[in-house]
LUMVEXVEX-841019 format. One line per 2 residues: their letters; for each residue x, z, y of N, C-alpha, C, O. Coordinates in steps of 0.1 Angstrom, whole numbers. Each point is the difference from the previous one (the first is absolute). Example, Ala and Ser with C-alpha at 12.3 -4.5 7.8 and 13.67 -1.06 7.14 Angstrom:
2
as	132,78,-57,-9,0,12,9,0,12,10,7,0  -14,-14,11,9,0,11,-8,8,11,5,1,11
***
This chain:
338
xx	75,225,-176,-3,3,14,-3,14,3,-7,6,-8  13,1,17,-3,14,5,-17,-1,3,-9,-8,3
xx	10,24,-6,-15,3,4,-5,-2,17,-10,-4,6  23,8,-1,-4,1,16,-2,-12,6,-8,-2,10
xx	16,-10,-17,0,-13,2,-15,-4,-2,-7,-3,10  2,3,-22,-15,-2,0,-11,8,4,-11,-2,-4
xx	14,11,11,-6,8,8,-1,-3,15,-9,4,8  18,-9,-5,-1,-7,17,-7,-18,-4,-3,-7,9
xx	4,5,-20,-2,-16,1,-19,0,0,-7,-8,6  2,22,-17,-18,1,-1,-2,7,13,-11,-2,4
xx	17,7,2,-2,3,18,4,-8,9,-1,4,12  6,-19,-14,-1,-9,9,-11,-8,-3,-7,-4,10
xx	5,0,-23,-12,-4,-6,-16,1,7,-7,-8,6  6,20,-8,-8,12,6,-2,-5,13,-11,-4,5
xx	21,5,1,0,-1,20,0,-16,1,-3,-3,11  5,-6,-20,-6,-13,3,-20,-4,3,-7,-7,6
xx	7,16,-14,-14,-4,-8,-5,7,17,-9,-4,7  16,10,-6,-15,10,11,8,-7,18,-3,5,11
xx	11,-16,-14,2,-8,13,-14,-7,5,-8,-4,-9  5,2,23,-8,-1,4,5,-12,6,13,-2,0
xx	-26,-10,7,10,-15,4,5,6,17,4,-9,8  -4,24,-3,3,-4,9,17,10,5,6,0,10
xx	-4,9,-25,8,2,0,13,-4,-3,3,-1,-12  9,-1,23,13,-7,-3,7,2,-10,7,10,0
xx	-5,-19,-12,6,0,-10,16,0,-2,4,-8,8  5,15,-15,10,-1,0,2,-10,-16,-5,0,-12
xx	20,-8,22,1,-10,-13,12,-4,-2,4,-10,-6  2,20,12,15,2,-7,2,-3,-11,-9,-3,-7
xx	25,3,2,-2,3,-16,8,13,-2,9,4,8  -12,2,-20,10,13,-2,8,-2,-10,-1,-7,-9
xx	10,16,13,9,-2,-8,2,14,-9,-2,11,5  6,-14,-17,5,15,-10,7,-1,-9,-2,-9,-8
xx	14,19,5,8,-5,-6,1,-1,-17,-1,10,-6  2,-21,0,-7,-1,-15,-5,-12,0,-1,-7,-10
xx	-4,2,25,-12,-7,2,6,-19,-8,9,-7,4  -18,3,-14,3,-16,-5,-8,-7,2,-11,5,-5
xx	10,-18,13,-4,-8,5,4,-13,-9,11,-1,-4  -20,-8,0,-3,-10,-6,-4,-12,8,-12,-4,2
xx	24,-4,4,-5,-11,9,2,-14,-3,12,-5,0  -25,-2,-2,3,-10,-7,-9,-12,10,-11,2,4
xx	17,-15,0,0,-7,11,-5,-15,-6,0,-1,-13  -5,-10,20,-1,-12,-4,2,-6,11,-3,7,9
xx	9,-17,-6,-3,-11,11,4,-12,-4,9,-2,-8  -19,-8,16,1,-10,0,-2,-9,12,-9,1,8
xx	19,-12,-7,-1,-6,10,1,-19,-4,8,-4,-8  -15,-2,13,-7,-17,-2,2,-2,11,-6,5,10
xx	16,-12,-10,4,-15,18,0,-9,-6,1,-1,-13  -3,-6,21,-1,-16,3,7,-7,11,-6,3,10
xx	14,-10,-9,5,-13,13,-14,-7,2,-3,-9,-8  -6,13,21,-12,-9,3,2,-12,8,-10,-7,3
xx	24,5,3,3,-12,9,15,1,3,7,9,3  -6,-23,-5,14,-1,4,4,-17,4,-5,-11,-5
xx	14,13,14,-3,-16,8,19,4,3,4,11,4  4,-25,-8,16,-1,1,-1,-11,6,-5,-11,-4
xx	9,13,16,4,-16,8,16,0,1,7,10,-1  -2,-24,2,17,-3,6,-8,-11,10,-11,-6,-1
xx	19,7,13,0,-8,12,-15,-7,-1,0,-12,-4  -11,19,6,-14,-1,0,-6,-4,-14,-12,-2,-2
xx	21,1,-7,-9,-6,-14,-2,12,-8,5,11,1  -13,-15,-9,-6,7,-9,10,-2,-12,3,-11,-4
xx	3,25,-2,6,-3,-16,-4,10,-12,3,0,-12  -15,13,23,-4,5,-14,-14,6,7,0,4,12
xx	-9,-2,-17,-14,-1,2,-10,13,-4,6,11,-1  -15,-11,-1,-11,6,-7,4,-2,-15,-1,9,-7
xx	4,-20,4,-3,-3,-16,12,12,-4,-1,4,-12  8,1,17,13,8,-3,-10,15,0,-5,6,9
xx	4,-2,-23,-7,15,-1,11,10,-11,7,-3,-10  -10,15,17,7,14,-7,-12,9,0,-6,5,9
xx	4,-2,-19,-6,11,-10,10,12,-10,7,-2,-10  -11,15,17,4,12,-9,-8,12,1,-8,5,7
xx	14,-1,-17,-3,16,1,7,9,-7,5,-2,-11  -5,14,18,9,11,-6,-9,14,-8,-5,6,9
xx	1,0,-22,-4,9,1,9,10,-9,9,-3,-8  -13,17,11,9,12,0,-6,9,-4,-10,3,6
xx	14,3,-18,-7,14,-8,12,8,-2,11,-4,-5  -15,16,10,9,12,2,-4,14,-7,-12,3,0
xx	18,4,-3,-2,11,-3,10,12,0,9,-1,-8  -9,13,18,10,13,3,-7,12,-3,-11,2,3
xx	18,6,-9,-1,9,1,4,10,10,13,-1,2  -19,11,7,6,10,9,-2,10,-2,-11,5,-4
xx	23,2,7,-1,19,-6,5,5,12,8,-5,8  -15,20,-8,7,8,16,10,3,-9,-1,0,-12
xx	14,5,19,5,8,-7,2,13,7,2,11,-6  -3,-12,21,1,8,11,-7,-2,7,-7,-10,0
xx	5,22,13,-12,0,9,3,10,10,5,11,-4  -7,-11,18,-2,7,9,-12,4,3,-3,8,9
xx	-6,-14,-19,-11,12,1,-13,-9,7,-11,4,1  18,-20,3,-10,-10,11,5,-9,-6,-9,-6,-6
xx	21,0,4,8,-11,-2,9,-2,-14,9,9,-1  -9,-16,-7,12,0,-10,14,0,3,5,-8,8
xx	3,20,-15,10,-4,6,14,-6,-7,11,-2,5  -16,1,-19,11,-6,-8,-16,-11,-11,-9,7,-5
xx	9,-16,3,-8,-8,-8,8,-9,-13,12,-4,2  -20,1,-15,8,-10,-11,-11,-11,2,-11,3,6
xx	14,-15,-12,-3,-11,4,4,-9,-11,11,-6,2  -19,5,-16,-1,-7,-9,-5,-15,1,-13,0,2
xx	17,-13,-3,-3,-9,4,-4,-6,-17,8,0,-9  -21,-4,8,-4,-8,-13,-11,-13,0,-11,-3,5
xx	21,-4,-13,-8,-12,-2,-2,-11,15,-9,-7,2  20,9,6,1,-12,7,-3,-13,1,11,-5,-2
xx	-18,-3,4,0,-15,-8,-8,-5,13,-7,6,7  14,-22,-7,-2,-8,8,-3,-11,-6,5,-3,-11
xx	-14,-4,16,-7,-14,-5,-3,-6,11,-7,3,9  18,-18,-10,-7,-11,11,-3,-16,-3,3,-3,-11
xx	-9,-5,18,-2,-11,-5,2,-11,9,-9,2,9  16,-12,-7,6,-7,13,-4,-17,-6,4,-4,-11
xx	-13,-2,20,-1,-16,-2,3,-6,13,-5,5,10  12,-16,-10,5,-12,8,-7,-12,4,3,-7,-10
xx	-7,4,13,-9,-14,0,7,-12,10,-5,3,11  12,-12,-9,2,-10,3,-2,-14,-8,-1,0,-12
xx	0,-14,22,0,-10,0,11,-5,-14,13,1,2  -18,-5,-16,3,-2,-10,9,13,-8,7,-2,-10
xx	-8,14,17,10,7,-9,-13,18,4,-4,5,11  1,0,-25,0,14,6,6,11,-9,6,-5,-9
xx	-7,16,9,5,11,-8,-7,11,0,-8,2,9  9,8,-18,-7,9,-3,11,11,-11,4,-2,-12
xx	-4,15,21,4,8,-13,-6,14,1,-3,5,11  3,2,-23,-5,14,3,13,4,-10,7,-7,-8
xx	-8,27,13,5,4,-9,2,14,3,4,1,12  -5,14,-21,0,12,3,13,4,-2,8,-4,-8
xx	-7,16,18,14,6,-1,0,16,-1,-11,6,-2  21,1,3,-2,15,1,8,4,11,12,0,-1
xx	-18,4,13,5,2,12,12,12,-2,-1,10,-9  11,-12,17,10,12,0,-3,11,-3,8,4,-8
xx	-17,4,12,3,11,-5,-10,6,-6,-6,10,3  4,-21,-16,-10,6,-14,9,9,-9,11,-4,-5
xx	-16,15,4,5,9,-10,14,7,5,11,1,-6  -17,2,19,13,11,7,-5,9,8,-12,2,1
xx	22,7,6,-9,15,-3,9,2,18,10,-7,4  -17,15,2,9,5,14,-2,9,0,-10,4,-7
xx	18,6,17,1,11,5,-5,4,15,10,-2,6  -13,3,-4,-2,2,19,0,14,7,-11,4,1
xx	19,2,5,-1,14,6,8,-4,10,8,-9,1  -14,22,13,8,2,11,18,7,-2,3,11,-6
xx	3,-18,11,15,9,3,3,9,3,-9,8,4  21,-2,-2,0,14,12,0,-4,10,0,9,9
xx	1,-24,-5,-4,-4,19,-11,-2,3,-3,-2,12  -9,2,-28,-15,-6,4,0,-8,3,-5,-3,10
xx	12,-9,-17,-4,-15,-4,-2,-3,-13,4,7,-10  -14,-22,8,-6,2,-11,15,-6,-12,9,-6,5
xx	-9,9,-13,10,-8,-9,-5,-4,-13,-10,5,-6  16,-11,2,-7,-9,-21,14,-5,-1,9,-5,6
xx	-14,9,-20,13,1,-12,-11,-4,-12,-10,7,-3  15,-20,-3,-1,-6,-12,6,6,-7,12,1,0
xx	-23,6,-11,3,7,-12,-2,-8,-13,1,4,-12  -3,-15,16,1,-12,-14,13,-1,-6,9,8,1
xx	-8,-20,-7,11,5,-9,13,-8,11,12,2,-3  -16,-8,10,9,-11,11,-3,-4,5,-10,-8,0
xx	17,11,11,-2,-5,17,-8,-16,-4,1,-7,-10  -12,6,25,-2,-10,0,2,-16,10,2,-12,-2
xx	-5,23,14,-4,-5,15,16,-6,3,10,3,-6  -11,-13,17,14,1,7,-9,2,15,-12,2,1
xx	21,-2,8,-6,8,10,-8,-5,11,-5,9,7  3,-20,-5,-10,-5,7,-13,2,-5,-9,4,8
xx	4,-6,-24,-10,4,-5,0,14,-2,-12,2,-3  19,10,2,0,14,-1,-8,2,11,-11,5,0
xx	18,-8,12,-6,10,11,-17,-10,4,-6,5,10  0,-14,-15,-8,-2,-2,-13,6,-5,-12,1,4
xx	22,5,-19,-11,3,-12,3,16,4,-3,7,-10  8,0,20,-2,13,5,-7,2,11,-2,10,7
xx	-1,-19,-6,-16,-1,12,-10,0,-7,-10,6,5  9,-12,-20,-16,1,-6,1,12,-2,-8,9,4
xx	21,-6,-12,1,19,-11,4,12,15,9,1,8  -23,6,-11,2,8,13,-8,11,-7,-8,0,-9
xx	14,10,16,-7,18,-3,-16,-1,3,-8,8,-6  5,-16,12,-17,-3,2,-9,3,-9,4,-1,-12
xx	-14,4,13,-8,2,-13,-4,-20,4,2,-6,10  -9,2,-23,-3,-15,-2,-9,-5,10,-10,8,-1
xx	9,-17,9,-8,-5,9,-3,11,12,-10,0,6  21,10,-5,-5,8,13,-1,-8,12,-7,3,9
xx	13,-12,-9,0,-3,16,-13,-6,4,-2,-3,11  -7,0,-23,-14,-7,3,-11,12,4,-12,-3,1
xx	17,13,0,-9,10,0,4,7,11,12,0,4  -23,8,5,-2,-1,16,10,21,0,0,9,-8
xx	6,-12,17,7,14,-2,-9,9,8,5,8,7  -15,-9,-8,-14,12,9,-6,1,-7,1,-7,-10
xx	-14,18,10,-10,-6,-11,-10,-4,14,1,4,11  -13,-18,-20,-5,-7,6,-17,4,-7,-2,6,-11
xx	-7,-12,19,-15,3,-2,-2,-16,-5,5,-11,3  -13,14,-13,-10,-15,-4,-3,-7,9,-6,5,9
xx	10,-18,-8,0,-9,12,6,-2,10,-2,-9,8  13,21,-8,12,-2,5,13,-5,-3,6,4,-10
xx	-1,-18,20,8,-6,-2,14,6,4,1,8,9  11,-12,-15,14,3,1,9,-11,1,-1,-9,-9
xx	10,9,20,12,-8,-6,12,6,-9,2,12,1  5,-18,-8,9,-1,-14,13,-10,2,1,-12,4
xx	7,21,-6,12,-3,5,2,-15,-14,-5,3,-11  11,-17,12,0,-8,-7,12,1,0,4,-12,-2
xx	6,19,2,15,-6,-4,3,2,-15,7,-8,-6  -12,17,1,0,0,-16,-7,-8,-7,0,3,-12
xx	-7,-14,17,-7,-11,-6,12,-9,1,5,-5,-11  2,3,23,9,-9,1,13,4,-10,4,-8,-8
xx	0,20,8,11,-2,-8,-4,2,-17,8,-3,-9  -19,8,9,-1,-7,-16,-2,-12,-5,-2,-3,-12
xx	3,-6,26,-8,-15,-6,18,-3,6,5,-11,-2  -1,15,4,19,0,4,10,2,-17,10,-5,-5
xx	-20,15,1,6,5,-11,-3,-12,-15,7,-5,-9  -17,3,13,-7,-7,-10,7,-15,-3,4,-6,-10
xx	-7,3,25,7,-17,3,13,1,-10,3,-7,-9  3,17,13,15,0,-2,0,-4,-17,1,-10,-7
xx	-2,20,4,-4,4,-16,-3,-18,-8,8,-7,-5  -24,4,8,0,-10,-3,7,-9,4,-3,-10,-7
xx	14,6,16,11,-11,4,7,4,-10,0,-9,-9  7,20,6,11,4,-10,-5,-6,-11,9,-6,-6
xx	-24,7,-1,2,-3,-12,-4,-14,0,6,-6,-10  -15,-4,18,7,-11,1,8,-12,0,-3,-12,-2
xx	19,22,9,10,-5,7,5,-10,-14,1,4,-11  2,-18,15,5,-10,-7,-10,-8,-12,4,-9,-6
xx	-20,16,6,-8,-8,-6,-2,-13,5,-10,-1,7  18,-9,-11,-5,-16,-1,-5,2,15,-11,2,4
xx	26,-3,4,-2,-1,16,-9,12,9,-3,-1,12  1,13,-19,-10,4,12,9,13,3,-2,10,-7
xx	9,-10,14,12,7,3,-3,13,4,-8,1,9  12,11,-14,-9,11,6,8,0,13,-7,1,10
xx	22,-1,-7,7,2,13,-11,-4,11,-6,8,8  4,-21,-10,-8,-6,9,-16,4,5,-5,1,11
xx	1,2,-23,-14,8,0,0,15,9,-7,2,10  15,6,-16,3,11,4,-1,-2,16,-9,5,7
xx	24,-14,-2,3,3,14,-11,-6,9,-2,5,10  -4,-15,-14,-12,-4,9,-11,9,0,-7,1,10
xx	5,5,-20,-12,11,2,3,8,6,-9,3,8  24,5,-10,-1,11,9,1,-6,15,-4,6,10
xx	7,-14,-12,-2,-5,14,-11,-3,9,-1,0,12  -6,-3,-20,-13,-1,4,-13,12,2,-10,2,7
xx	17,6,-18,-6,16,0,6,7,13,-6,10,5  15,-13,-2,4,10,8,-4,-3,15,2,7,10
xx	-10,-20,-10,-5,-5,13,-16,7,0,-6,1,11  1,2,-24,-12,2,0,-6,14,7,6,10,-4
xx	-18,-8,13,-5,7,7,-14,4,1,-7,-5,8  2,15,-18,-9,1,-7,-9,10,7,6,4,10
xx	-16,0,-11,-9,8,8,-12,7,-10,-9,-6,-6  13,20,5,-6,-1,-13,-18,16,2,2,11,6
xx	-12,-14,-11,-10,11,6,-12,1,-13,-10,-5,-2  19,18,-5,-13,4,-9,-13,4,9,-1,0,12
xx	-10,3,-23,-10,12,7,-6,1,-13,-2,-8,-9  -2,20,11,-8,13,-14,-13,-8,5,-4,0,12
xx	-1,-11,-29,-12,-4,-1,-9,16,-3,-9,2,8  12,8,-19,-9,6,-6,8,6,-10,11,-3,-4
xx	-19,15,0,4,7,-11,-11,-1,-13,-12,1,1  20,-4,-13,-12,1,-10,5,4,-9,11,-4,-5
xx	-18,14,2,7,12,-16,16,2,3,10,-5,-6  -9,13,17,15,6,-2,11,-12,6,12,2,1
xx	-19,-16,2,11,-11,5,0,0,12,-9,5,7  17,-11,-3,-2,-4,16,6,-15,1,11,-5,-5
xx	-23,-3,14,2,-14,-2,5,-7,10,-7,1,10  17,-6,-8,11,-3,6,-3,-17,9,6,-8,-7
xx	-9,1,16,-3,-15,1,17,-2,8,3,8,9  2,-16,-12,12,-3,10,0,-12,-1,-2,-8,-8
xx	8,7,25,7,-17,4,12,-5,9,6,5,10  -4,-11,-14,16,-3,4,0,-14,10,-9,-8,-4
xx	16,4,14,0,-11,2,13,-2,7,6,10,1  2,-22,5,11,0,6,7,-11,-3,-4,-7,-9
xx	16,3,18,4,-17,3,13,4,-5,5,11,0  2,-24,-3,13,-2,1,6,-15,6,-5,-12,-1
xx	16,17,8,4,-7,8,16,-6,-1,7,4,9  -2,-12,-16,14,0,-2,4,-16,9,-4,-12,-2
xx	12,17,11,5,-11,10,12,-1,-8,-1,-11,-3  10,15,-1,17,-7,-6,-7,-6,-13,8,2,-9
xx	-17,-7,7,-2,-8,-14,15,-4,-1,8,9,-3  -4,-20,6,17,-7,-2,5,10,-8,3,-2,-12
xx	1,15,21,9,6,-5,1,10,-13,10,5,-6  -25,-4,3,-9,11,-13,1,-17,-7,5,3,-11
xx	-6,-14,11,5,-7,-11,14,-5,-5,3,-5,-11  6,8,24,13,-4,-2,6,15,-10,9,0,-8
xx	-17,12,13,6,13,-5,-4,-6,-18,9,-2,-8  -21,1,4,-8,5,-8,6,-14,-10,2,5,-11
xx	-1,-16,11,0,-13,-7,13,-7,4,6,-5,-9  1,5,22,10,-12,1,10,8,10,3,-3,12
xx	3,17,-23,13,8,9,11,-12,5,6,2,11  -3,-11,-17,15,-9,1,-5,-12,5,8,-9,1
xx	-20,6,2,-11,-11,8,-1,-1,9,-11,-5,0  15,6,12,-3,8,12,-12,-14,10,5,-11,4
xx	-15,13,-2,-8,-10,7,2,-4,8,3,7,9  -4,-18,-7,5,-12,15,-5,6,12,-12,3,2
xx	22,-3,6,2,7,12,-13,-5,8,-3,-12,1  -6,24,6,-13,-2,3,-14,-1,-4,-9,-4,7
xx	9,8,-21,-9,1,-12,-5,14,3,7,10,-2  -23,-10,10,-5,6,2,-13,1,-14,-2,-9,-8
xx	-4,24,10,-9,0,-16,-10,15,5,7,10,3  -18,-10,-3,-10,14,-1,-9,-2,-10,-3,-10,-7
xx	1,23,6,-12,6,-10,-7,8,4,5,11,3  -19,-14,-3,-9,14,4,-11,-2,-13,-1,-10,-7
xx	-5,22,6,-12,-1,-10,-6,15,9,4,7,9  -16,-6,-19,-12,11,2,3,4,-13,5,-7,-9
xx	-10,20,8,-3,8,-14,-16,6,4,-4,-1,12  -5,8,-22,-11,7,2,1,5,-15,4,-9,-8
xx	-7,22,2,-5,5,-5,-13,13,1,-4,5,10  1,-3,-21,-14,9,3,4,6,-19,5,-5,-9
xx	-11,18,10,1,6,-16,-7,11,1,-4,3,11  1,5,-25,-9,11,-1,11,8,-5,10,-7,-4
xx	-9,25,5,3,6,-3,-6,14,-5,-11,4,5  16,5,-14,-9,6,-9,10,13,1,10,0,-6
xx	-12,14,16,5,5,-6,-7,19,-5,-9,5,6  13,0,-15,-7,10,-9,6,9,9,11,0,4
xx	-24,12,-1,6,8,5,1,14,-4,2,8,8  -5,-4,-22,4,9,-6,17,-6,-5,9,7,3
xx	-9,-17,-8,17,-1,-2,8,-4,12,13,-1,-1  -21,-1,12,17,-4,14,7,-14,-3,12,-2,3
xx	-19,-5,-7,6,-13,-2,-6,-11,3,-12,2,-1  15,-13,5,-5,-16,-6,-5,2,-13,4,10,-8
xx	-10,-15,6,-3,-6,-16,-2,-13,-3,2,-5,-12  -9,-5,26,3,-13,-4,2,-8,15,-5,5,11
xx	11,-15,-12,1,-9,17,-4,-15,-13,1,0,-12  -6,-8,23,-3,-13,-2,1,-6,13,-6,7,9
xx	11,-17,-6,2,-12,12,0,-13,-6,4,-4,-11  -8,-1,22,4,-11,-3,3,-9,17,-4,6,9
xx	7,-14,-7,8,-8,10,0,-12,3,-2,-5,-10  4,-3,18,3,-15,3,12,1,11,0,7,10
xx	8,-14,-13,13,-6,14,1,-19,-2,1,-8,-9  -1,10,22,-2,-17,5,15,-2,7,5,11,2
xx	4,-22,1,6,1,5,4,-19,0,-4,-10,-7  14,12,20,3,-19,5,17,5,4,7,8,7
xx	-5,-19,-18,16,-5,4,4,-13,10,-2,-12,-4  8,13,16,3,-9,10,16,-4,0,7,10,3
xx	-1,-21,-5,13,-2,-3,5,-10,1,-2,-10,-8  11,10,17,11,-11,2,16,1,-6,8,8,5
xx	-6,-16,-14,13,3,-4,9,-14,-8,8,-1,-9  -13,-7,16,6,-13,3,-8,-11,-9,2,-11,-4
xx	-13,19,3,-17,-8,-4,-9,10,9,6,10,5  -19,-11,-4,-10,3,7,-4,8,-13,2,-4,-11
xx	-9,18,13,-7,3,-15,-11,11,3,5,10,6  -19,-11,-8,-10,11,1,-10,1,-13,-6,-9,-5
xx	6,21,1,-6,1,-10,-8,15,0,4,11,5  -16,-12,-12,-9,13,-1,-2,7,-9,-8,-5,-7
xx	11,15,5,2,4,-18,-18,15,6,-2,6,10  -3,-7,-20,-12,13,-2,5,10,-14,6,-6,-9
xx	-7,20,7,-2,7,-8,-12,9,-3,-9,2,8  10,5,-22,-16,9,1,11,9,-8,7,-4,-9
xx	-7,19,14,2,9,-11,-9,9,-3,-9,3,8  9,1,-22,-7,13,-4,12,12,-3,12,-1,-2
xx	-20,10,2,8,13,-3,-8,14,-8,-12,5,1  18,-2,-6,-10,12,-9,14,8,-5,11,-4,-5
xx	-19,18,9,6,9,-8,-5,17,-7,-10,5,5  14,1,-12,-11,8,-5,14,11,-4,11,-4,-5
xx	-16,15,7,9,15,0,-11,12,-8,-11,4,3  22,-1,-15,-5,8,-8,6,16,-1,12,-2,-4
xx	-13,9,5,4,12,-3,4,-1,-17,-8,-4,-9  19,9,9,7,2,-16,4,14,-3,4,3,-11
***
């Protein structure tokens, strides 16, 4: 590390310590070039089918006693390097992906028959490396420097919405500086496309496990993500030894009226549903999390959330069908300077 490097970091140090609660804190992140970033993620998400009621011409043929139990959880770990800089923003970044892994566990429960299976995978892109810089038109571009291509292209331009010149979790962080006890809104679309990125990933690597089709998985999520409308409002609890404490909350609905057609896309392309087969979906989401970030180093250092989404399926498709599915996620992640 240069001297001058550690010479502005014990003078930011310095100018933390002597922040007062009523002066506006800046909580950008910075960027410099050299700079390695150690980002290592967890999530986990537990649903359940809490009701479900199948009528034909007023009868009953499948009930409550009919339950789905799962969950998906996800450990990640990237590396990020500047390799360039305008001086505010990265302007070329590497992006080492390690130790991917996915773990889920799916049980069935019906009237004389249930099932149950788990089993871990290695999400696409464990142990590959990207490139990311602006062009000479100033668009962002990535180039897989692994050893072979991976993506085809509906999932590429996906997984170039998570990989962005951003420093890590910028968009949770308020682009002003803000006073202790002042609240901000936070732009949520990069929540959405990393849980865009993510879905995908995990569909791919369970695509063809003993029925759980990633095609299908995939296209209903994004479909459902892309309906989602989130609202999102840190505020600086406090500063303690050099941190700045972060409280945020998220909340927001989704609304999908073509159900029919997000299951004819996603499950039954060559199926086409009997003419007049109407179908919605709405749910709620709410999250709430802490955030931690250091302000001698210009970064996050840790986020934790966690979440609940509720949601009701309404459906006619030559049976009657309503059903209520609940989730809980957690989320955790922690950024290390390397």
């Amino acid at each position: 590390m240069r001297l001058p490097v550690i010479a502005s970091i014990c003078l930011l140090a310095a100018s933390a310590a002597r922040i007062s609660l009523g002066d506006p804190v800046d909580l950008s992140p910075r960027v410099q070039v050299g700079q390695r970033l150690e980002v290592t993620t967890q999530a986990v998400l537990t649903g359940a089918l809490d009701d479900l009621l199948v009528t034909v011409e007023g009868e009953e043929v499948m009930g409550p006693e009919f339950g789905v139990e799962l969950s998906f959880r996800t450990e990640r770990t990237r590396v990020e390097e500047v390799l360039s800089s305008d001086g505010r923003d990265a302007t070329a970044k590497r992006v080492d992906f390690i130790e991917q892994e996915l773990e889920t566990d799916f049980t069935s429960e019906q009237p004389g028959r249930s099932k149950a299976r788990d089993g871990a995978f290695d999400l696409p892109v464990d142990d590959r490396s990207y490139l990311i810089r602006l062009d000479e038109e100033g668009d962002v571009a990535l180039e897989d420097v692994s050893e072979e291509g991976l993506f085809d292209d509906d999932l590429a331009d996906e997984f170039l919405e998570e990989l962005t010149l951003a420093a890590p979790f910028a968009d949770l962080l308020p682009s002003d500086p803000v006073s202790v006890g002042e609240p901000f809104e936070f732009e949520t679309g990069g929540c959405t496309a990393g849980m865009l990125a993510e879905v995908s990933q995990g569909a791919a690597a369970v695509d063809g496990w003993e029925g759980m089709e990633g095609h299908a998985l995939a296209t209903g999520a994004r479909w459902i993500l892309n309906e989602v409308e989130l609202e999102g409002t840190g505020t600086l609890r406090e500063i303690e030894e050099g941190v700045a404490i972060i409280d945020y909350a998220m909340s927001g609905q989704f609304d999908v009226d073509d159900l029919v057609d997000m299951i004819e896309t996603a499950d039954r392309p060559d199926d086409p549903a009997p003419e007049g087969a109407t179908g919605t979906l709405s749910g709620l989401a709410t999250f709430k999390g802490v955030g931690r970030f250091d302000l001698a180093a210009g970064h996050l250092i840790e986020l934790e959330f966690e979440g609940e989404v509720s949601a009701r399926m309404d459906l006619s498709l030559g049976a009657e069908a309503m059903a209520e599915f609940a989730a809980t996620i957690t989320y955790q992640a922690a950024l290390t300077a390397l």
